[in-house]
C-alpha positions, 0 to 999 in steps of 0.5 A, spaced: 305 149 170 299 150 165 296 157 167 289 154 166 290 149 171 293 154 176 286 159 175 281 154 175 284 147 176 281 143 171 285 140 165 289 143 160 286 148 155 291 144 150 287 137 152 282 139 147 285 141 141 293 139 142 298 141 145 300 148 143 307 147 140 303 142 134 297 147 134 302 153 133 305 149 127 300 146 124 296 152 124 301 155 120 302 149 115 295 148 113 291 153 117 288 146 121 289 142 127 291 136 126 287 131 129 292 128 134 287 126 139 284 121 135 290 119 132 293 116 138 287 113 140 286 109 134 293 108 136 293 105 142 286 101 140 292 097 134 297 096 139 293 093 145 288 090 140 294 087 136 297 084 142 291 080 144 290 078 137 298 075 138 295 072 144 290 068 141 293 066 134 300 064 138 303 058 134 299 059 128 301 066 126 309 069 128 310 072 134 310 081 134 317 083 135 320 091 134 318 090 127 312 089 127 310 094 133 314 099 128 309 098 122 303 098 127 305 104 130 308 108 123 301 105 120 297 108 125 301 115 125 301 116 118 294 119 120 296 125 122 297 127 115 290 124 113 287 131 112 293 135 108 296 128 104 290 124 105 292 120 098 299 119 101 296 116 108 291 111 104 297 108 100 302 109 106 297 105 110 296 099 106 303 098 104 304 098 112 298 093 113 302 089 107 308 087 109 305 086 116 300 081 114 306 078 108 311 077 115 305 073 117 304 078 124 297 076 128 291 078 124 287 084 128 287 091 128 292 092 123 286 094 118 283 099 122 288 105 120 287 103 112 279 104 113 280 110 116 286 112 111 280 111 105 274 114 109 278 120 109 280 120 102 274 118 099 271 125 103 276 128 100 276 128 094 281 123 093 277 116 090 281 114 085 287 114 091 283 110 096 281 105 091 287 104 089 290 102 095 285 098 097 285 094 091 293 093 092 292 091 099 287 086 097 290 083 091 296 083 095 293 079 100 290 074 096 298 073 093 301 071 100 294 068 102 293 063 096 301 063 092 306 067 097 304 063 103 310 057 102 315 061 101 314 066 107 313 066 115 310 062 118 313 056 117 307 050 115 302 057 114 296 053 110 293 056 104 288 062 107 280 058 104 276 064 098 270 065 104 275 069 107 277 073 101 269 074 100 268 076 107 275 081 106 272 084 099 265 085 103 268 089 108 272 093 103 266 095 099 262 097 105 268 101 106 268 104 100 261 106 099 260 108 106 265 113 105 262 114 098 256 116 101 259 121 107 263 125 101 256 126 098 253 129 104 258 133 105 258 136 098 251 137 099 251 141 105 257 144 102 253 146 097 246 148 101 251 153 106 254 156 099 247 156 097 244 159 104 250 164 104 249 167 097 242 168 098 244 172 105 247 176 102 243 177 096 237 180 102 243 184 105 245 188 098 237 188 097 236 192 104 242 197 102 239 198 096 232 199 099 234 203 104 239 208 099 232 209 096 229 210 101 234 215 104 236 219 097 228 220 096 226 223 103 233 227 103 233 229 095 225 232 096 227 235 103 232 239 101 230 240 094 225 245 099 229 247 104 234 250 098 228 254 095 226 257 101 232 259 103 233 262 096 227 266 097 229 267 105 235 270 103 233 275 097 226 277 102 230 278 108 231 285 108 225 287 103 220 282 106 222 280 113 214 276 113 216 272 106 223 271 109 219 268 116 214 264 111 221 261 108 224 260 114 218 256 117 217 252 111 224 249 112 224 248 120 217 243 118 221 241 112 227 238 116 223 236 121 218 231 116 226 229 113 229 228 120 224 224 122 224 219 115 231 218 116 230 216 123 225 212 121 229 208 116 236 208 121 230 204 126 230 199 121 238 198 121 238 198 128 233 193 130 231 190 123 226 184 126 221 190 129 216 193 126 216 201 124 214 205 128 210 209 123 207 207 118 211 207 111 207 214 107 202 213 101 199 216 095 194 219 102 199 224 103 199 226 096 196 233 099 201 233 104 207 233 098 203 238 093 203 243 100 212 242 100 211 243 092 207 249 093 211 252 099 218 250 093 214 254 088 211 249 084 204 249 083 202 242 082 196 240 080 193 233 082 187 228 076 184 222 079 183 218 085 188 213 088 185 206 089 186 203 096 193 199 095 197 194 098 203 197 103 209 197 099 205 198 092 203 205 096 210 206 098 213 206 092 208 210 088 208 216 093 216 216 093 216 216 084 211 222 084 215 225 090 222 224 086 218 227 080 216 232 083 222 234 085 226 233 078 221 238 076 223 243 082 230 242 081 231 241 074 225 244 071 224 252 069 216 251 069 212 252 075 207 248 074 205 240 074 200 236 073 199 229 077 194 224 073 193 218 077 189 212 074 188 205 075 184 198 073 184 192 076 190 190 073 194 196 074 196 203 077 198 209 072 201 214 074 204 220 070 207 227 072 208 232 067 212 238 067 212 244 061 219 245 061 224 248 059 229 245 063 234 249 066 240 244 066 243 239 061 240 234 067 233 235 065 230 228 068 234 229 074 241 226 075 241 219 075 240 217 082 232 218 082 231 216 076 234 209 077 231 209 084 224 210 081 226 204 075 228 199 081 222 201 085 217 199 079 222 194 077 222 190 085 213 190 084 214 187 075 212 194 073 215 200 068 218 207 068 217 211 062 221 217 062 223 223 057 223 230 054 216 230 051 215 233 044 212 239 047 219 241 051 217 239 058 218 232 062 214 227 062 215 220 068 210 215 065 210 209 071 205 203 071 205 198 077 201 192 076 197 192 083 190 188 086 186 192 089 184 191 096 177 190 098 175 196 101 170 191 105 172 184 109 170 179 105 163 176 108 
């Protein structure tokens, strides 16, 4: 007894999709289901369909006997195989529905499984096959209709009339183009699926990037900071304890600040439909970001005033200073740099000079914070400039095309 009909007392799980020993062989033949369900149902229609049409037709075509029960039925089974073979069932089908209508059985049915045979190869992919086995079914009956017919069962069969062949080329067309057009839409819901899906995870790998952006800048300016002070603490402990606490408090407010950066950029990978909790940090905290400079021992001076700018314009100009300034605190034996902002209706310019010289053999920095500030300026359709300048120091030069907001709502 099925376990399903034991718990629940409703119809077997194998009711709706086969029985399980053909689900299990089939899974493993072609990674489908055969789709049986349909097979036997059109089955049963070709069969009892048929039998009324013999009913009707008495002494004007020949009687079904066990052969042309068996051609119904083989015609009919060959659907299974309609999904994996469908160009061997179209051509199965219509020879099946030949011999039956050459040995003068009842008209009916019969031509059910050759249209089902053809749909399904024509949406497959297989038009030439469907084509062809519908062009041999019919010339094939004309043959029999209109010369063949003296010679074959039923005795005294009259000549079958040209309207008919009409009406029989009219069905097979209608056939044919209604399948012509299901393949069509098929292979354009193919294409937009393929389409839509490519594009999803286009907007994934933009997300992870932005995000490792995001996370390397935060992490790579927060650390450059919380290793300098932990220099300093290290060399000031017993000397200077006061220093040392100085250091060790300027790395508790640097972790802290990073901590919560990284949380904010984790929220959005938890619950990507919300909104940030925090707005996203701007070139308004450049005096925030020169403090950490100067608590890391670097002096930054600061040129020019920022406009006002659009959210992610404002986020992308504060993370490239950011990774300037602290390509100059790791990668940089000066002191000292200077921060030159300037814009026009058109564009934002941002540049950070060092003096040099530098202390490593990756002066600019190690690669990731450059390609970082690339992508950001190159996601907004501005430029990054970056290099050793003539004098021995470092030069980032970043323009960002903007349109500056109104500081005044528009009257």
């Amino acid at each position: 007894m099925d376990e399903q009909r034991v718990r629940g007392g409703g119809p077997p799980q194998w009711w709706r999709q086969g029985p399980p020993w053909m689900n299990r062989w089939a899974e493993g033949r072609q990674g489908t289901r055969w789709p049986w369900r349909s097979t036997a149902l059109l089955t049963f229609v070709v069969l009892v369909g048929s039998n009324y049409a013999a009913h009707q037709q008495a002494g004007d075509r020949a009687a079904l006997d066990p052969f042309a029960r068996v051609l119904l039925f083989v015609g009919s089974a060959l659907l299974l195989w309609r999904q994996r073979y469908p160009a061997f069932v179209v051509f199965g089908t219509a020879a099946a529905a030949m011999l039956y209508l050459g040995a003068g059985y009842p008209y009916g049915p019969v031509f059910f499984t050759v249209a089902v045979a053809c749909f399904s190869a024509v949406v497959r992919g297989h038009r030439r096959a469907a084509w062809g086995a519908v062009a041999m079914l019919w010339a094939g009956h004309v043959l029999v209709a209109h010369w063949l017919y003296r010679w074959l069962p039923p005795s005294g069969d009259p000549e079958a009339s040209w309207g008919q062949e009409i009406v029989v080329a009219t069905w097979v067309v209608a056939i044919i183009a209604l399948a012509e057009l299901a393949r069509t839409r098929r292979e354009q819901w193919s294409r937009d699926r393929a389409e839509r899906a490519q594009a999803a995870r286009r907007r994934a790998d933009e997300e992870r990037l932005r995000i490792a952006r995001e996370l390397h800048d935060v992490l790579a300016h927060s650390i450059s900071v919380i290793n300098v002070q932990a220099g300093v603490g290290l060399a000031l402990l017993d000397t200077d304890p006061e220093q040392a606490r100085t250091a060790l408090t300027t790395i508790k407010a640097a972790s802290k600040e990073a901590l919560g950066e990284v949380r904010q950029v984790l929220d959005t990978l938890r619950t990507p439909g919300d909104a940030p909790r925090a707005p996203a940090p701007g070139l308004d905290r450049l005096p925030e970001l020169v403090e950490q400079a100067a608590s890391a021992g670097l002096t930054v001076d600061v040129e020019g005033e920022p406009p006002t700018l659009a959210p992610g314009t404002d986020l992308a100009a504060f993370r490239i200073v950011q990774e300037a300034l602290t390509n100059v605190v790791r990668h940089s034996g000066s002191r000292h740099a200077r921060v030159h902002l300037d814009h026009d209706p058109q564009a934002l310019r941002l540049r950070i000079d060092d003096d040099g010289p530098a202390t490593g053999a990756d002066a600019g920095g190690s690669g990731n914070g450059l390609a970082g500030m690339r992508e950001r300026a190159a996601a907004l359709g501005g430029t990054i400039e970056a290099g050793p300048r003539t004098d021995g120091g470092f030069r980032v030069l970043a323009v960002l095309p903007l349109k500056v907001k109104a500081k005044e709502d528009d009257r």
